[in-house]
Structure formats: structure tokens, C-alpha cells
C-alpha positions in Angstrom: 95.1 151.1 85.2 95.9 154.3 87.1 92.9 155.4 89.3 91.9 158.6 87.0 91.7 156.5 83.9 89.5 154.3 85.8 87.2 157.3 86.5 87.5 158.2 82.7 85.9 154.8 81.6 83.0 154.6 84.3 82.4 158.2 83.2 82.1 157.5 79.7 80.3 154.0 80.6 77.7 156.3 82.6 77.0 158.8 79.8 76.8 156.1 76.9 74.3 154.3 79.3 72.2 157.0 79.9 71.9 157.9 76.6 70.8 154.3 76.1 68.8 154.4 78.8 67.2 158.0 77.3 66.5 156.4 73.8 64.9 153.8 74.7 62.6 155.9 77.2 61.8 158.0 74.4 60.8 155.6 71.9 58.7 153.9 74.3 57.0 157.3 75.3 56.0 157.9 71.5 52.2 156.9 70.2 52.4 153.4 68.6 51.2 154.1 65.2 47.1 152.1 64.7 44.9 151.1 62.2 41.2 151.4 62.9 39.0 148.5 61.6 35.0 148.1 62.0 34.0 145.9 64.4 31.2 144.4 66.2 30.3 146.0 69.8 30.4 144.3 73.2 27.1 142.6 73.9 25.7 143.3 70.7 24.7 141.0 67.7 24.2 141.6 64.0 21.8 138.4 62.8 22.2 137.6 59.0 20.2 139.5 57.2 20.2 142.2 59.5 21.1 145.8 58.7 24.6 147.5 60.0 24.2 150.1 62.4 26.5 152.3 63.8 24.8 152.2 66.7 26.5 148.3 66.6 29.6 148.6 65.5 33.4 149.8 67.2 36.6 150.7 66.3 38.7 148.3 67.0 42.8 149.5 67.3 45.6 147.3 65.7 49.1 148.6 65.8 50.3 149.2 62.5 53.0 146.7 62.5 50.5 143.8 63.4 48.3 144.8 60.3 50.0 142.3 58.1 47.7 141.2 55.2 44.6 141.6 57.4 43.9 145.2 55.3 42.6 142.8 52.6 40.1 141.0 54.4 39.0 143.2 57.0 37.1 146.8 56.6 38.7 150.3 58.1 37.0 152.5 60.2 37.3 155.0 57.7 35.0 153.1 55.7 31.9 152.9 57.6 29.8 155.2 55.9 30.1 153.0 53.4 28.7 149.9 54.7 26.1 151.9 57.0 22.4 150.0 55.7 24.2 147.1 54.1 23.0 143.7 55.4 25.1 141.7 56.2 25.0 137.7 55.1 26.6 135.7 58.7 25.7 136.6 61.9 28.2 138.1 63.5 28.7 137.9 67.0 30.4 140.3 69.7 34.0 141.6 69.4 33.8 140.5 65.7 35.5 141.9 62.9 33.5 142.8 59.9 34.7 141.0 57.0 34.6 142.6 53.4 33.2 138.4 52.5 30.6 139.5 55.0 28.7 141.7 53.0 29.8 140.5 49.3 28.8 136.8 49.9 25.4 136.0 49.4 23.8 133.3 51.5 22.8 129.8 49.7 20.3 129.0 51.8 17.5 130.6 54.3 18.1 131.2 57.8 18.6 128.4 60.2 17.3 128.3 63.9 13.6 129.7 62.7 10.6 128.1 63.3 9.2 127.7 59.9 9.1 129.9 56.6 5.8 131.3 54.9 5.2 132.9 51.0 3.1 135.4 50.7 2.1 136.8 47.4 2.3 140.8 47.4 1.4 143.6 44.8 4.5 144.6 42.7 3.2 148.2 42.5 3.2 148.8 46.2 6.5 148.7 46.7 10.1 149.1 45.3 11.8 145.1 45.6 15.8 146.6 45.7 14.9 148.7 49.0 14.0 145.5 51.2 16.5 143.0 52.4 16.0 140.0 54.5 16.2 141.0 57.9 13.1 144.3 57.2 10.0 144.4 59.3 7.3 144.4 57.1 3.3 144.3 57.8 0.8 143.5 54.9 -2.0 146.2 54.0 -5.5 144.5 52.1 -5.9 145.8 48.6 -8.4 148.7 48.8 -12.2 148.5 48.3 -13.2 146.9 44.7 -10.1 145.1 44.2 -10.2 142.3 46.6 -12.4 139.4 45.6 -16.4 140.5 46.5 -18.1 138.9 48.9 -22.1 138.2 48.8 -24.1 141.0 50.2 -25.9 140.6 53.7 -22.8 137.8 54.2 -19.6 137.9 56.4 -16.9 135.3 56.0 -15.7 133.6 59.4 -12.8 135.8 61.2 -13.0 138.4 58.4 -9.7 140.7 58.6 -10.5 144.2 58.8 -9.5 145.6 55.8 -7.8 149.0 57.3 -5.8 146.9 59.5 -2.3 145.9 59.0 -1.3 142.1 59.5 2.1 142.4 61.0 5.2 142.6 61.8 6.9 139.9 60.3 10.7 139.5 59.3 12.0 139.2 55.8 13.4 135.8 55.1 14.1 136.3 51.4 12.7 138.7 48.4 11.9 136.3 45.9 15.0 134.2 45.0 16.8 136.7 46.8 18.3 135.6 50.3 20.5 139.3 50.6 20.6 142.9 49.0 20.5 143.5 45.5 24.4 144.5 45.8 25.3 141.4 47.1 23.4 139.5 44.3 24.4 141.7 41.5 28.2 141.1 42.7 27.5 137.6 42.8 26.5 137.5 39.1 22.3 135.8 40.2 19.5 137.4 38.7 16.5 138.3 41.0 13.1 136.8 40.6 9.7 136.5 41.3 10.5 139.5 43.7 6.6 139.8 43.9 6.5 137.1 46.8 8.1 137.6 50.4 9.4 134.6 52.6 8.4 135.8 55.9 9.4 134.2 59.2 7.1 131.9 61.2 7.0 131.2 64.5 5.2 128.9 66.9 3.4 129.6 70.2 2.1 126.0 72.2 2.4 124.2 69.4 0.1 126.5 67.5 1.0 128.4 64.4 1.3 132.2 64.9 -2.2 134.0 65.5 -1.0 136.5 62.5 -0.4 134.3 60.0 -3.9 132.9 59.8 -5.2 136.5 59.3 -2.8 136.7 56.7 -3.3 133.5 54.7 -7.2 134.4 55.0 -6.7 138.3 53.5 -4.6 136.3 50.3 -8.1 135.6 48.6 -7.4 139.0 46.9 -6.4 138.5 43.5 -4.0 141.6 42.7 -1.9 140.4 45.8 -1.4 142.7 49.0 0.2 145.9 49.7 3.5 146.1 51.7 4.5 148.4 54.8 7.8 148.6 55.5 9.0 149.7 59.2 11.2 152.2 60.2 14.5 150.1 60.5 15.6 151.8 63.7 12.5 152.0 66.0 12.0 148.1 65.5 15.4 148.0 66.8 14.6 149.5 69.7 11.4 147.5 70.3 13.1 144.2 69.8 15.7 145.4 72.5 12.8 146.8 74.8 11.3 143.3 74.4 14.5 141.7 75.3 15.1 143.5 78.3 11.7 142.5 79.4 12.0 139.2 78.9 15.4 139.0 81.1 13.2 140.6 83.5 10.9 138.5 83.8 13.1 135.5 84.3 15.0 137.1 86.9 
């Protein structure tokens, strides 16, 4: 090959190359394409029962061509306002993805690692069943004055509650038969009753039965059942995580 032809070729070998080369620069430089799905933050758990909070929850990225099926299991970003107040039926631990099984299944049985679980009858009219779900802070309010079951003049029972004060918080363990939200039970194809008694969570301090609960089994001598107070969702939150914080403290 004469010398000139030779330059030719490694000309035209340069120019294709850096037209390669220029491509694939370029496609690398473009914005993978993502799908957004809801998932659970860093450091942060969502117990069953518990409500979903933003304040809780990520994005979390997948490029598009790694989606595969996962778009019929999992729950878009997009989607958050709807799930925003649902409880959820697992607990679901850090980094998690939210499952749309998590919020459609209903749990079978009550919550595990508990100390024990409690009954309490309550008054039907004081409250609204379909806006609690396991997982609420609730307190118990006595019936008022003249409903209650009267007590001898001149006499006092032993430890008498005060009757303005309420007996709480406790955690929702189940509504009745119901162990999630209505939603999740109506999807499920169960029918809710005796909504008119609330599991409450129990726990145990030295062997002893929690301080509360005697006050409360001794204020169910009313007849028409007590009165329900339901706690703001998001300031329990932050008490429980003031509590926490406090505790690691302390064990520093």
C-alpha cells in the first residue's frame, strides 16, 4: 500500500472512531430514565398497625429498564397521597418498599412481641368505629354524672378514679373483630363486629401489671360503657420519638 493510501485509512479509522467514541459519550451523558416508588426511610419503622406518614416514607429511584414486573407489586411515588393515613398490616422495616399486599391484607392474628392484650367495653355513641385503626392512641373518659352505677352516699370506693380524668394512653390492638382499617376488611370480604369493645395493649412493669390498667378495669363498673379519646396521630408520634431518644440517653 502506497504511503498516502495508508494515511487515507488511519484518517478514515480516526474519524469513524471518534464518532464512536462521541456516541457513546453522549448516550452516557443523557439522564437514565427512573421510576419513583414509596419506600420506607433510613432509620425509621412503620409497626403493623401503625399509620403511613410522609414524614416516614422516601422515594426510592429504579431505572426504568430494571422496573420489570415490580410496577404490580410495589406503589409509585405518585401515589402517596393515596396511601397517606392508611395503616399498614406488617411492619415494615428501613429501606423497605411499600407493598400494595401491605395495605390490602388484613392481619389474622394480633400483634406479636406485646406483653399482654386487654378488652375494654366502650360507649358506641362516643365515637365513630371506621375512624380508629389498630395502632391509635386512645385514653378512656368515665360516663358523666348519673350514668355511671351510684355509689352510697357518705361512702368512697377504695382508689376511686376521678371521674374528669382520662385513663390513658393506650394502643389499639384491634376494634372489635377488626385487626386493620375498615378498607382493608371490606376488601377482604369480613364483616366488622362488636366494634363496641377495644383490644388495648398491655404492658408489664417488675412483674406488675400496668398502674393504668387497674384504674381502668375499676372505672368499667359503669353500665353504658366508657367514652373514647382519640389522640392526635402526629404529636404521639413525636412523644414516642422524644421518649426514645431519652431512653438511648440514658443508656449511654
Amino acid at each position: 500500500m502506497k504511503p498516502i493510501q495508508a494515511l487515507i485509512v488511519a484518517v478514515f479509522l480516526g474519524i469513524i472512531t471518534a464518532l464512536f467514541n462521541y456516541a457513546y459519550l453522549n448516550f452516557r451523558a443523557k439522564p437514565i430514565a427512573k421510576v419513583d416508588f414509596i419506600g420506607v426511610k433510613p432509620n425509621e419503622t412503620i409497626n403493623r398497625g401503625e399509620r403511613l406518614l410522609e414524614s416516614k416514607l422516601a422515594r426510592v429511584s429504579i431505572p426504568s429498564n430494571n422496573v420489570g414486573n415490580l410496577d404490580k407489586f410495589a406503589i409509585r411515588w405518585e401515589d402517596i397521597e393515596t396511601v397517606k393515613g392508611v395503616n399498614v398490616w406488617r411492619k415494615l422495616s428501613d429501606t423497605a418498599l411499600l407493598m400494595r399486599s401491605d395495605l390490602r391484607t388484613p392481619p389474622q392474628e394480633l400483634q406479636q412481641g406485646i406483653d399482654a392484650t386487654i378488652w375494654v367495653p366502650v360507649n358506641p355513641r362516643t365515637f365513630v368505629p371506621s375512624l380508629l385503626a389498630p395502632g391509635d392512641k386512645v385514653s378512656f373518659l368515665l360516663p358523666p354524672v348519673g350514668l355511671s352505677q351510684p355509689t352510697p352516699a357518705g361512702t368512697e370506693r377504695p382508689g376511686a378514679v376521678d371521674p374528669t380524668a382520662p385513663i390513658g394512653p393506650f394502643t389499639i390492638q384491634s376494634i372489635g373483630n377488626r385487626l386493620g382499617t375498615t378498607e382493608i376488611m371490606k376488601a377482604s370480604g369480613q364483616q366488622a363486629m362488636q366494634e363496641n369493645v377495644i383490644g388495648i395493649n398491655v404492658e408489664y412493669h417488675s412483674g406488675k401489671i400496668d398502674p393504668r390498667v387497674r384504674e381502668l378495669k375499676r372505672a368499667e363498673s359503669s353500665s353504658v360503657g366508657l367514652g373514647v379519646l382519640l389522640h392526635n396521630r402526629e404529636k404521639m408520634r413525636k412523644m414516642e420519638l422524644d421518649e426514645k431518644r431519652q431512653d438511648t440517653r440514658k443508656t449511654r
